[in-house]
Structure formats: C-alpha cells, structure tokens
N, C-alpha and C positions, 0 to 999 in steps of 0.2 A: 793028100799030104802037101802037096804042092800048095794049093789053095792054103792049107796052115801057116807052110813059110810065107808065104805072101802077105796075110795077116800080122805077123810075127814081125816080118819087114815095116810093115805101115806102121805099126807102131812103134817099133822101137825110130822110125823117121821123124815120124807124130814129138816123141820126146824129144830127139835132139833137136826140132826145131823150137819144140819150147822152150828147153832149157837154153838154148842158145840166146830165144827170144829175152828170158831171166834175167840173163848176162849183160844185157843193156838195157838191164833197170838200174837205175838212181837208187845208192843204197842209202837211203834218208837217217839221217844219227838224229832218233827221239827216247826222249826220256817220257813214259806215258802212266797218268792215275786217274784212271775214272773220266773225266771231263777233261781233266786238263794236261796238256802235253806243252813237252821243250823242246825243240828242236832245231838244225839249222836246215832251212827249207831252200830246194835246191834252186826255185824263180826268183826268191829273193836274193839269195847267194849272186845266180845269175847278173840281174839286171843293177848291184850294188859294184859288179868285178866290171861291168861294162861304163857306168861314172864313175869308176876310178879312174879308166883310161879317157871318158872326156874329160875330166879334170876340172868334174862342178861340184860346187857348193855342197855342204851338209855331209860330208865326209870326215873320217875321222884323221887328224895330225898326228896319233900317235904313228910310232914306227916297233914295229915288231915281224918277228920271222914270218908269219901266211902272208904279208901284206908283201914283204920283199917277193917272193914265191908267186905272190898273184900277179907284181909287175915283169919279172922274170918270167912266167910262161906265155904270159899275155900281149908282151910288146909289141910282137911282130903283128900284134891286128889290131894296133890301135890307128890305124887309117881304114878301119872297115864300116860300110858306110852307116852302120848302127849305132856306131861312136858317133858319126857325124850329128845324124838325126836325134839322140838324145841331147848333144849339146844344144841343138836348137831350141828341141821341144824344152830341156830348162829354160832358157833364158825368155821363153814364152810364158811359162807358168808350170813346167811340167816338174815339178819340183815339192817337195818337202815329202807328206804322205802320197800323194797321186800317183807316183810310181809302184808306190809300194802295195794302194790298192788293186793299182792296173795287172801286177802278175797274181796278185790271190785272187780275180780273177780268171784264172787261167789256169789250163791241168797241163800237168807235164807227164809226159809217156814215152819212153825210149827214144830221148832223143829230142822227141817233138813238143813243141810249148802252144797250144790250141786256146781261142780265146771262148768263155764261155758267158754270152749275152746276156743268158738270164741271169747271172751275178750282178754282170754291171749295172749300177743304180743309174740310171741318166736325170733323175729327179734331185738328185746329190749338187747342192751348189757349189761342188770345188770340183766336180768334175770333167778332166780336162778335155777329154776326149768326144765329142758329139755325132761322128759320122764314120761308118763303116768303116768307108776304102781308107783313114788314118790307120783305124784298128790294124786291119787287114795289112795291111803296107810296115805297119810295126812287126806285126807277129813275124812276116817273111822275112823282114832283117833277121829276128833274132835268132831264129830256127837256123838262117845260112850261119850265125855265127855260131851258132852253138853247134853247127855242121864241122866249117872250116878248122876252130880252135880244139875241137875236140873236149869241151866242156864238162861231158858226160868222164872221161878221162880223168881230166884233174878232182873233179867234184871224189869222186872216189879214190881217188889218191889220197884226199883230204879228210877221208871219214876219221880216221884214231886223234887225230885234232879238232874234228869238230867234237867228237866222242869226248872227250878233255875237256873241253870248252862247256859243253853240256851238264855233267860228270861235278865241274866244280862249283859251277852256280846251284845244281840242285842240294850239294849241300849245304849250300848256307841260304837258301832264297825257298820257303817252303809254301810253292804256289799253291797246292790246295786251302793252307788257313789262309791264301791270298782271296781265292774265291769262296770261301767262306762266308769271309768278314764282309767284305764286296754284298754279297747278296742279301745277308744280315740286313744292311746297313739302307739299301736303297730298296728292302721287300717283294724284290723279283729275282728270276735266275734267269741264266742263258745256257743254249746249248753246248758248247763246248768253250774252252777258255785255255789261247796258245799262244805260247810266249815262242819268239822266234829269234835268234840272238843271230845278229849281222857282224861280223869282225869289222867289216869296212866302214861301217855305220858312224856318224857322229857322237858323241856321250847325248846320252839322254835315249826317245824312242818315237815311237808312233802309236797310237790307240785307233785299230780301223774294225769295221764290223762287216760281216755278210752275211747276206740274207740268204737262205736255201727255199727251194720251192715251199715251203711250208710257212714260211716267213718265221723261221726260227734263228737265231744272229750266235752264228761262230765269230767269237770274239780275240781280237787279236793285241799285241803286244811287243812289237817290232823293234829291238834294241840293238843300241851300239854299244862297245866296250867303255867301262867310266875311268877306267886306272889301268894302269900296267905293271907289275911287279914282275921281277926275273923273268921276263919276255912271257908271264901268263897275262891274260886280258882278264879283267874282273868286269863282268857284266851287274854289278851291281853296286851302289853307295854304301859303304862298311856298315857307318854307322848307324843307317836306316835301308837294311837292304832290300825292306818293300815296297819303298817309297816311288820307285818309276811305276811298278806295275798297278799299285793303287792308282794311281794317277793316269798310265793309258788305258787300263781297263773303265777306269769311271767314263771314257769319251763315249763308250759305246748305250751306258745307262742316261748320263747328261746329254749328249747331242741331241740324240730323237724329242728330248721335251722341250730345248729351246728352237727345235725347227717346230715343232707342231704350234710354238706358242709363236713365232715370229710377226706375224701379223696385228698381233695384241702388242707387243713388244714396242714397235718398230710406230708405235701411237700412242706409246710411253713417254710426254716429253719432260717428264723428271729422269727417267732414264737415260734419255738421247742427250740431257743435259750431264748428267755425269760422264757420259761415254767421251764426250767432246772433251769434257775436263783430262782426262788420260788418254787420251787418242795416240797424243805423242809418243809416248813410253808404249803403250800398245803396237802399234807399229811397228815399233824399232823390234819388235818380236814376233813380228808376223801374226797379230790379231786385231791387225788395222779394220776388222768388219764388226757392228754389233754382235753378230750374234759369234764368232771367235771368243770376242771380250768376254762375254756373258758363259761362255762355257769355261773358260780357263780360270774365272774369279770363282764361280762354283767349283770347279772340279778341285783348283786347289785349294778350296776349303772347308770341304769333305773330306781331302787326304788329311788335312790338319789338324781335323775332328778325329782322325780314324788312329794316326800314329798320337794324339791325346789321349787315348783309351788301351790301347796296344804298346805303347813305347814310354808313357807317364809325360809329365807336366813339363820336361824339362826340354825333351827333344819338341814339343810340342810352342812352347815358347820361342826354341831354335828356329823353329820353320815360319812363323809367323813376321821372325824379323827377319829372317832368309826372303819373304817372301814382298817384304814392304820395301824393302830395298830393290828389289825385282820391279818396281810399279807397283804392285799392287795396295795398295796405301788404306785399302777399305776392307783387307781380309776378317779383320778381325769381327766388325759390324755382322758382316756372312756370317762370319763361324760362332757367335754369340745365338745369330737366329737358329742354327741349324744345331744348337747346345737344346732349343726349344722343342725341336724335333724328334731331339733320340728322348727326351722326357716323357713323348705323350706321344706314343708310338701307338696308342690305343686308339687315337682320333687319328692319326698320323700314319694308317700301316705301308705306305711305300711312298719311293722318295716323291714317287712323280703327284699324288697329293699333299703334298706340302711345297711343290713346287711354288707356285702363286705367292706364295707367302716369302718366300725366301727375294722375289721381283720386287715386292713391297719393300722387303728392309731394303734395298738395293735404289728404290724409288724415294725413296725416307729420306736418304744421307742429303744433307745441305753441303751443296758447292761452294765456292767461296766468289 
C-alpha cells in the first residue's frame, strides 16, 4: 500500500510539474489551413518591441493602443544592453529582413530563445551574421531581457489582441487562393506558407524562406500594419488585399533563380548597362545590388500579371503606373514577356524555365 501511495505521489508531482511547465509556454494566436498559417509569432514580436525601444528605422509611425502599452511596459529597459547592441548592429547593416531572418532562426521555449545553426544560411549574401561568439553574444542579451522584462508576461497579456489582429485580416485576406495562385503561376509548391503580422512593423513586409533538414523552404510573409481605422490596424491594402503577400511570398520562388543564375548575369553587359541606368532610383530603395534590382523588377511583375488575371484590367493598369512612378519605368516590357509565358505553359511548365527568357527581354531594352 505504501509503495501505491508513493506511486500516486510521483505522479500526481510528474503532473504539477508539467502543467506548471505549460504555464510558461507562449500561447501563440494562429489562424491555421493545411499549409498555411497567420499568426503573431512571439521572436518576431520580441525582437520588433526591442527596435522600438532602440528607436531605428523601418518601424511603423502610426500611433495606436498596443504600441503605447508596448512603450509603457517597456521603458524602464530601454537602457538594457540588447537595446544598445541592436542599435549598433542597425547602423552596421543589421537592418531590414536580417533581423527578422535571424529569430526564424531560432526556437523559443519557456522563456528561452535558442539559436538553431542548421537554419542559418551562411551562403546567403545579406547575411549579417558570420561568426558564432556574435550569434552566441546576441542570443544571451536577449534571453536576459526576455528574463528581466518578463516578455513571456506581456506576450500573453496580448493574445485577445493579437487574436483581433489575426481574426480580422483573415477575413478579408484569403491566404489559401493566395497560395494557390502563387504555385499555379510559378509550377512548384512549398512546404508551408506563414504570414506573420508585426503591429510594430513598417507598412509594407518581408519575403524570407527556410530551409529545414530536407531542403524543403517554410515560407514567410512578415508584415506591418498599412492603415488604421478606429485604433484597428489593417494588415492589408483595401483595394488589393493580396497584393503584399503575392509579392513577399514570390521572394522565396524568385530569389533562388537569380542567385543560382548570378554569375551568367553579372557577364550580362546589356544588363549591367541597364542596371547603372536606374541604379539611382534603386538605391534610394534599398536595391542598390544587381541582383536586388533583378528580383524586385520580376517579382513586381509577376504580382502585375497575377492581380491582371484576379482583380481584371483596371487594377492591373493601376499597379503598372503605381509602379513606374516607383522607378521602375521598364515594368511593363517584363510583364508583356511573362503575358508570353502564361500562354505556352506547355513548353513553359514553371517559372524557373522561362526564367532566361524573361533576362533576355530585360537584356533587349535600349538605354538611352
């Protein structure tokens, strides 16, 4: 008998220490369909609440209620030396997507933010990061601060708002025909496909991919709020509300075939001659590199193709001169060739053979 209670003991121990352990799990607010999930993810949350407090770039100006709440609980550790160290690492280069790659890297588990190697690409030419003890030296800040401010705390204090947040974009933003049409369109799929919405975020988003042991690319979709009504944040453009995701989800299909082709490219000199011709206007957007330029003229003109077929003629005209006013002054040339490609999808079954062809019209255009 004794030996039973004893039994009886250990377990009902066994439970309270798991259930306890439970209790300082991240209770994540996703919206989830087959492949693809919404959600607000709690490293991005993280490392988005800690540049707000260093007070860099690519942040959003609106003003609304979580963002006062984020400065309000957060003040007192904004001399905490994680602040410091991101401020640096921006003004180095650690800035735009980099960050945002660096914690989807990384698992989070009660508490703790763990970096995990085999994600990070080190082959990745915008990767900031190249030597352990930074990594290493990062993660321990963030851990102390995710210690000292009690992170874990507010993150779930926040769920019926992120829950909102999630809640209202899924009804009007219907990501499955997003990945649909996406796969359709470029004749491959990807393993999962997750839209991640940032309150603190700039309007607009990120397109980053990750490779898992199998070399299978979880694809991402990292966004800021575009408007604000009655202190709700709208994660999306009214009048085209698939127009980000088309567009950061294509980075993940476009990028790999202008890195694999960069070498052919970069011995392109009708290419390199157009590139210099917009260089300027490139720049001022942060795709001062060929192969930037060559991803951003593709991908937004694939979205142009995609909302012409989906949204009719009119929005598609819209976006054309939305987008030549933006720089890009040769969209249209792209989106004429790649009119050629949804024709003859017979000789043409994915995007990345026709890719070549699309370099060519790009190599065609006479500079002036």
């Amino acid at each position: 008998m004794k030996r039973k209670i004893n039994c009886i003991l250990i377990i009902i121990l066994a439970i309270s220490v798991f259930i306890s352990g439970c209790e300082k799990e991240i209770n994540v607010v996703k919206y989830e369909d087959g492949k693809v999930t919404v959600s607000v993810d709690p490293r991005i949350e993280l490392i988005s609440i800690i540049q707000t407090l260093a007070g860099v770039k690519h942040l959003t100006r609106l003003t609304f209620d979580y963002k006062d709440d984020v400065l309000d609980y957060f003040n007192e550790y904004k001399d905490h030396p994680v602040v410091e160290l991101l401020k640096e690492y921006d003004s180095k280069g650690f800035n735009y997507q980099r960050p945002m790659y660096f914690m989807l890297c990384c698992n989070y588990n009660k508490g703790l933010l763990s970096f995990d190697e085999e994600l990070y690409n080190k082959e990745q030419s915008d990767i900031f990061f190249r030597y352990k003890n930074q990594i290493d030296d990062l993660i321990h800040q963030l851990n102390d601060f995710i210690s000292v401010s009690k992170f874990d705390n507010f993150f779930n204090s926040s769920k019926n708002r992120y829950a909102k947040y999630i809640s209202d974009y899924e009804k009007v933003v219907n990501i499955v025909d997003v990945k649909e049409r996406l796969e359709q369109y470029y004749g491959i799929d990807q393993k999962s496909y997750n839209v991640i919405l940032v309150p603190l975020l700039k309007a607009g988003g990120y397109g980053i991919n990750i490779k898992d042991e199998e070399e299978s690319n979880d694809i991402y979709c990292i966004m800021g709020p575009m408007y604000i009504r009655n202190n709700n944040l709208l994660f999306y453009i009214e009048d085209l509300p698939k127009d980000m995701e088309y567009h950061e989800f294509s980075h993940s299909f476009v990028n790999p075939l202008t890195s694999k082709n960069m070498d052919k490219i970069e011995r392109n000199h009708e290419l390199v001659k157009l590139f210099e011709e917009v260089k300027d206007d490139m720049e001022n957007q942060a795709y001062g590199a060929m192969e930037g330029f060559l991803n951003e003229y593709i991908i937004r003109s694939v979205v142009a193709r995609l909302i012409n077929k989906y949204e009719g003629e009119k929005y598609y005209k819209n976006i054309i001169e939305y987008e030549k006013e933006n720089g890009f002054i040769y969209i249209e040339e792209v989106c004429n060739s790649l009119e050629n490609y949804e024709n003859n999808r017979d000789k043409y079954p994915t995007f990345e053979s026709y890719y070549d062809e699309i370099i060519k019209c790009l190599s065609n255009i006479e500079t002036e």
